[in-house]
N, C-alpha and C positions, 0 to 999 in steps of 0.2 A: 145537632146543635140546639142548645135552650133560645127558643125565640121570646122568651119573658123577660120586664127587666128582673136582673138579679142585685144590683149594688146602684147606689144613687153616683155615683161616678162613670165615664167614661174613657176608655183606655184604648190611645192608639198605638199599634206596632208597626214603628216603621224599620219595616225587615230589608235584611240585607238578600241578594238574588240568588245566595248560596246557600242561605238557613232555610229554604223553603224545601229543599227536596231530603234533610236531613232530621232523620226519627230521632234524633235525639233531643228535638226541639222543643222546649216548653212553650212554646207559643200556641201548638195546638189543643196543649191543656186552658190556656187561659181562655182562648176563641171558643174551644167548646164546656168550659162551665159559666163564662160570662156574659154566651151568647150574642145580644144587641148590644151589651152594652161595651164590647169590645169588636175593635176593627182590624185587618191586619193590610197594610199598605206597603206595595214594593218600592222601595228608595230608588230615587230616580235624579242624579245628579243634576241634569239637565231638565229635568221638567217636575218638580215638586208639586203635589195636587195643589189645586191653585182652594177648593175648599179649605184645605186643612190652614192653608196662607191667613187665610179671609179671618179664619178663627182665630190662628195666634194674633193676629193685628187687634184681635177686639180685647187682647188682656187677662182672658180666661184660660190659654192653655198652658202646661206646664212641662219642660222637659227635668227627665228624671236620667241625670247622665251622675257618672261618679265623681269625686273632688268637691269643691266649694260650692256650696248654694250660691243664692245670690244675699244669701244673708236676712233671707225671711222664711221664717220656720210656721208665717201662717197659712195655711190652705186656703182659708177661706176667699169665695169668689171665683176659686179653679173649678170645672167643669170637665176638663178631660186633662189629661197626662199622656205625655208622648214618652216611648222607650222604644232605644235604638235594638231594636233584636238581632241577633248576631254574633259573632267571636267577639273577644276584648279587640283585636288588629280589627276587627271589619266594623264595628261600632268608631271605635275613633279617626278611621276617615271617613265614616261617613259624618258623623259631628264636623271634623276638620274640615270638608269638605260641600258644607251647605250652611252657607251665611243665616239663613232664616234659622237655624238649630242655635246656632254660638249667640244671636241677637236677644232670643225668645227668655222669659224666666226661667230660672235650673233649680230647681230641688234635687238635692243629695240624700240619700239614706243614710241613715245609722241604725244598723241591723239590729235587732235584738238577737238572734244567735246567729251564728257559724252556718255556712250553705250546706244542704244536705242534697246539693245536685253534683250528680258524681259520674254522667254518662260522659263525658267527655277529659283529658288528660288536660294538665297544664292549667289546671283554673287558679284564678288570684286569689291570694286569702281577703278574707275577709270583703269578697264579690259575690251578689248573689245573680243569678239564673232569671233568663224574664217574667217567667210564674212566680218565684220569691219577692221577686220588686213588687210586684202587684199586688201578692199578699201582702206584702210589708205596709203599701200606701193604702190597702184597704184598713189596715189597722190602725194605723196611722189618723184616717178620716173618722175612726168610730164603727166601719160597717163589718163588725167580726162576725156576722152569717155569712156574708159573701169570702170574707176572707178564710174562713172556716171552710169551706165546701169548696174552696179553689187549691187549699193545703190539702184538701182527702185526697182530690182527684188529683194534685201534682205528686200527692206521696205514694199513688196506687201508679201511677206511672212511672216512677224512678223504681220503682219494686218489679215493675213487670218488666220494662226494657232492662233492669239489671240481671233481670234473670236470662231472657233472651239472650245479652251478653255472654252471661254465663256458658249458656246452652252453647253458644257458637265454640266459644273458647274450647268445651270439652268435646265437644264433635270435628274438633280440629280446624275449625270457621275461621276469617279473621277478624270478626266482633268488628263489623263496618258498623255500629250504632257508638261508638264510641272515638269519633275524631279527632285528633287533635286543634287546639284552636291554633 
């Protein structure tokens, strides 16, 4: 893991209890090229880090869920970005399901291309993967080193686990890197 900062932004994932034990998760591309300046936090219905509370109370954090912003396309002032990591069904009860998320500010993407994350079955069009979101709000803020070097490492990853994929499928496996959501 890069213990340097990489990007003037900070990004929290607050993952679901099921996305942690599954290789097809870009989360661990993001944790390991953004280093410190990414966190990854277990969703916890009943007990929400009470830091991460403290932070969205002070106006600087921002969640990046799909649908309608909140109608301010500026960044400016945001400090860290929360994204729910997880399936489309496990991200929206978790949103559903923790007041502090539906309260907080929401920034929406609008991708600039089509997802190229393809380890898993059944994905939304025009959804992207929790490495995409990051590159995408890297882009977004201006910091295309960071976002650039988080696109190698999630394109060198969707390369290898597809091959993996692959390799299971022809060895007669049954391609457990590719679940459905």
């Amino acid at each position: 893991m890069n213990r340097d900062r990489v990007c003037v932004m900070k990004f929290t994932l607050l993952t679901h209890f099921k996305e942690f034990e599954k290789r097809s998760s870009t989360s661990h591309v993001v944790l390991d090229v953004l280093g410190i300046d990414a966190e990854q936090l277990r969703w916890d219905r009943m007990n929400p880090p009470a830091s991460l509370l403290e932070e969205i109370e002070t106006g600087v954090v921002a969640l990046v869920y799909p649908g309608t912003s909140d109608g301010n396309s500026d960044l400016s002032g945001i400090t860290r970005f929360i994204l729910i990591d997880g399936t489309w069904h496990e991200a929206r009860k978790i949103y559903q399901r923790s007041p502090y998320l539906v309260k907080m500010r929401r920034v929406g993407l609008t991708p600039t291309r089509m997802s190229r994350y393809n380890l898993r079955k059944n994905q939304k069009d025009a959804c992207l993967c929790t490495a995409e979101c990051v590159i995408e709000i890297l882009r977004k803020i201006g910091d295309n080193e960071a976002a650039d070097r988080l696109e190698e490492g999630f394109l060198e990853f969707i390369s290898q686990s597809g091959a993996k994929k692959c390799s299971c499928f022809l060895q007669g496996g049954a391609g457990s890197e590719g679940t459905s959501e």
